[in-house]
C-alpha positions, 0 to 999 in steps of 0.5 A, spaced: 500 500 500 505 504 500 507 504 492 499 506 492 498 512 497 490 512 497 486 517 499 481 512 501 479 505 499 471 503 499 468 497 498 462 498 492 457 493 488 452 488 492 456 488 499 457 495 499 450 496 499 449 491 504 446 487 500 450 481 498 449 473 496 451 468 500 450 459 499 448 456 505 450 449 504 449 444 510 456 446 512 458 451 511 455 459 509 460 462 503 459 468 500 457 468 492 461 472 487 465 477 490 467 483 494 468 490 489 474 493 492 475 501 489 481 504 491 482 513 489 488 515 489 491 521 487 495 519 481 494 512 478 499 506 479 501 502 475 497 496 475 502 490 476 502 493 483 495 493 484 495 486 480 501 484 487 495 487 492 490 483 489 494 476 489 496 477 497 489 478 499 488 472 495 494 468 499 491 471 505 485 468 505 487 461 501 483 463 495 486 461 489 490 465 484 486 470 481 490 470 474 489 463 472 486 462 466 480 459 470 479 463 476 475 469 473 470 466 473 469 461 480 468 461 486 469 467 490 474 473 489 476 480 490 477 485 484 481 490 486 480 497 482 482 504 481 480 511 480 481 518 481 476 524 484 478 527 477 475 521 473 470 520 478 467 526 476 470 526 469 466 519 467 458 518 467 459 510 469 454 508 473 459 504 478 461 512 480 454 514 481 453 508 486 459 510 489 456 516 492 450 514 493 451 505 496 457 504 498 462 503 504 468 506 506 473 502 509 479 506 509 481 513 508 479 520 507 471 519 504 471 523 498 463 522 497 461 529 498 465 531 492 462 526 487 458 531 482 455 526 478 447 526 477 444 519 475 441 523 470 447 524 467 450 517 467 451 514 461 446 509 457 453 506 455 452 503 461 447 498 459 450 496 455 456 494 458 451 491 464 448 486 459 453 484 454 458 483 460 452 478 462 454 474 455 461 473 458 459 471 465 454 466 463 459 463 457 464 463 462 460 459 467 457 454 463 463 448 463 459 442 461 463 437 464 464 440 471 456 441 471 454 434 472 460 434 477 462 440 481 456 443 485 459 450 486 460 450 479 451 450 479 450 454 484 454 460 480 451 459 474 445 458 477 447 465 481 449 468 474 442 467 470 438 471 476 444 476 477 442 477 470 435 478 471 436 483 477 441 487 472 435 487 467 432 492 473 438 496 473 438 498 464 431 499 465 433 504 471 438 507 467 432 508 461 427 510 466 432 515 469 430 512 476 434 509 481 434 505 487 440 503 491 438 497 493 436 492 488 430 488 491 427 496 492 429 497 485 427 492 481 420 492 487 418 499 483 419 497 477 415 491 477 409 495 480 410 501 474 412 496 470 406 497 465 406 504 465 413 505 464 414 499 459 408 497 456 411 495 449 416 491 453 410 488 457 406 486 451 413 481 449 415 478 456 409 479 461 413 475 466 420 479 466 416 484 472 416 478 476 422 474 475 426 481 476 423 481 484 423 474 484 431 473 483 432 479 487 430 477 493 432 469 492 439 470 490 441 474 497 440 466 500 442 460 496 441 454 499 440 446 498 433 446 499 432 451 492 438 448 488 434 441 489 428 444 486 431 448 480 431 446 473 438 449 471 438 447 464 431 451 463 434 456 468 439 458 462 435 457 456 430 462 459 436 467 461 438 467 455 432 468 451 430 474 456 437 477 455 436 477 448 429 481 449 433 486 453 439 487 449 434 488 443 430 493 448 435 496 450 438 498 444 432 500 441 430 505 447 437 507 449 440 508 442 434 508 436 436 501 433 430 499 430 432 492 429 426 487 428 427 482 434 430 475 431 435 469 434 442 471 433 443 468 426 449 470 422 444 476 419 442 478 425 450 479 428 452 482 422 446 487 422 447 488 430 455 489 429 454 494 424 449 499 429 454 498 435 458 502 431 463 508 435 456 512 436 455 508 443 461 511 446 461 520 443 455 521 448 459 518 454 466 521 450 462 529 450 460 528 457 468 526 459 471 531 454 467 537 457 469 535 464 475 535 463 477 540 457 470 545 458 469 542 451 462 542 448 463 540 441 460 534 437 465 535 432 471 534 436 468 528 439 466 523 433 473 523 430 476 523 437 472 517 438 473 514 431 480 515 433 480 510 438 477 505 436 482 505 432 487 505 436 484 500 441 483 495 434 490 495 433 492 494 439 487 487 440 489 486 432 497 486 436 496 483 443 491 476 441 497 476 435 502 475 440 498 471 444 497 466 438 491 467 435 491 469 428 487 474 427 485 476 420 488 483 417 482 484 414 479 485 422 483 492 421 480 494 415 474 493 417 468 499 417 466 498 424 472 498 429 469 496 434 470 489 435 468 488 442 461 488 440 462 483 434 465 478 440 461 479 445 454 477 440 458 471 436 459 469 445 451 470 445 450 465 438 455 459 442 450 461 450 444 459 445 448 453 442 445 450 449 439 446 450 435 445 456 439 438 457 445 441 455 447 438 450 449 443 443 445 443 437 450 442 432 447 448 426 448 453 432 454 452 433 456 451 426 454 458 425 458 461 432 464 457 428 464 461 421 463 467 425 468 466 429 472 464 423 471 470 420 475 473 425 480 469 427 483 463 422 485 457 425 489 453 420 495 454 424 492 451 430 489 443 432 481 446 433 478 439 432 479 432 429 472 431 425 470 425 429 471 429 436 464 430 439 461 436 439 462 438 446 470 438 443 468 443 439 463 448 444 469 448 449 475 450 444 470 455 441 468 456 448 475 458 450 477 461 444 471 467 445 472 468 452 480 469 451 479 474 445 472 477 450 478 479 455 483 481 451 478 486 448 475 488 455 482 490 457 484 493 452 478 497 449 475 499 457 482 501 459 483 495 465 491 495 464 
């Protein structure tokens, strides 16, 4: 802590505001997830020291390592990040907002009254960060072998698949520009409304204000009794069906993106790809540029944002290269640089490659690969025999994406 100097270190998310998970088992009573520590400095460290810290704490309580390659997404473990007040106040994230409003100190100078950011200004950039990170955790989560052997492994997807749902709530009050700290109360009001506030989304999913409420409150305690009465494969699918509801939404509400509601085909990712363009970013951009420059002005922030897109897909292009994917030049030359949003949604086509019984349908998954291919050629490496079943071939796949998923997210949302 000596290299970092903070000012003050908080504990935010769910056990910031109090309101964290738990699995109670007949032995013992474990907490779900993880705790989301936040550090504000005056002036950031470089990240392999705050990557040290992290690694310790881990040490200190007997978790695993967590930078191995499987860790992101098991069990418990404590994410450690950083900020400053300038960006604090710089940066319309929602994570910053709820800072201020539900969070816990645990250290320091409490710097919360000198947070300026409204909920009206928090970004709808933040929706869809919340709902395509949902395509991560659950892709991550869903190990078909450990699923039939590992419980733990269970109770995190099944955690992951209401942690989705009661995230539904959270874009819907970004949309509503109405806030609640607490996710029971939050989701509670918005389920009451639910008609006034979003008919047109009541009309395709009547059971979402329910679901939202329901999973709110049983995600705060998990315990055999529930684990035996859950349809885990049913769970998911029906997650997954309603997270592309909510995407679609979302998009349509939050950016104008007329796009007629379908399962995610080629077509599909293709249209969506081309919408989720730099346009997504330049209201966030114009927000930060204003803050920090005094600047107000669209025809700076569009190159500016153009700019940087590009500059992160060179980087990826680079980074996945020296990793050993072949990433296709033709990535680099491509009309929309971000390719985060392309993976993220190739992600989504391997989820629903998934059926009830989790075994995979095979033309799904064929049409994950050759949109995976499009991007990354794999002649150079030993992707499947034609005789390996198909459970061979989601997991390479599986693997693949999530590991270009997180190089992206690293580079493109700055977490090096």
């Amino acid at each position: 802590m000596k290299e970092v100097k903070p000012v003050s270190i908080y504990l935010i998310g769910s056990f910031g505001r109090e309101e964290g998970s738990f699995y109670m088992s007949s032995r013992n009573l474990n907490p779900l997830r993880d705790y989301d520590v936040l550090i504000v400095v005056d002036k950031y460290v470089r990240r392999d020291v705050i990557n040290k810290i992290r690694r310790n704490i881990h040490n200190r309580l007997g978790l695993p390592d967590p930078f191995s390659r499987d860790f992101k997404f098991k069990g418990f473990t404590v994410w450690i990040t950083q900020t400053t007040l300038s960006d604090i106040n710089a940066l319309p994230l929602l994570k910053f907002y709820e800072l201020k409003e539900a969070s816990t100190l645990l250290w320091g100078k409490d710097i919360r009254d000198g947070i300026n950011l409204k909920f009206e200004d928090v970004s709808t950039y933040n929706g869809i960060l919340i709902l395509f990170s949902k395509i991560e955790g659950l892709l991550g989560l869903v190990k078909m072998n450990s699923l039939r052997k590992n419980e733990l492994d269970v109770v995190d997807l099944i955690y992951e698949c209401m942690k989705t749902y009661v995230e539904f709530g959270t874009c819907l009050s970004i949309l509503a520009k109405k806030y609640e700290p607490n996710f029971v109360e939050r989701c509670s009001k918005l389920s009451e409304n639910f008609d006034t506030l979003f008919p047109d989304l009541k009309e395709i999913n009547d059971t979402l204000p329910s679901l939202m409420l329901q999973y709110a409150v049983q995600r705060l305690l998990i315990d055999d009794e529930f684990l035996e009465h859950v349809d885990v494969g049913r769970l998911l699918t029906q997650t997954v069906k309603d997270l592309k509801i909510m995407i679609w939404y979302y998009l349509r509400k939050a950016y104008n993106i007329n796009l007629t509601f379908s399962g995610m085909s080629n077509c599909a990712i293709n249209d969506l790809s081309r919408n989720l363009g730099a346009h997504v970013l330049e209201a966030m951009f114009a927000y930060y540029v204003k803050r920090k420059l005094g600047v107000s002005s669209k025809i700076i922030v569009k190159p500016v944002v153009r700019m940087y897109l590009r500059y992160c897909l060179l980087k990826f292009f680079i980074t996945s290269r020296k990793k050993g994917y072949k990433v296709r030049w033709a990535i680099l030359f491509a009309s929309n640089a971000n390719v985060m949003m392309k993976l993220w949604l190739i992600g989504l086509m391997l989820i629903e490659s998934i059926n009830e019984d989790f075994s995979v349908d095979e033309d799904k998954l064929h049409e994950a690969e050759s949109e995976i291919q499009k991007l990354v050629n794999f002649g150079h490496m030993h992707v499947h025999d034609p005789k390996d079943d198909v459970f061979s071939r989601f997991s390479f796949l599986r693997r693949t994406v999530l590991d270009l998923i997180d190089m992206a997210d690293r580079i493109f949302h700055r977490k090096d």
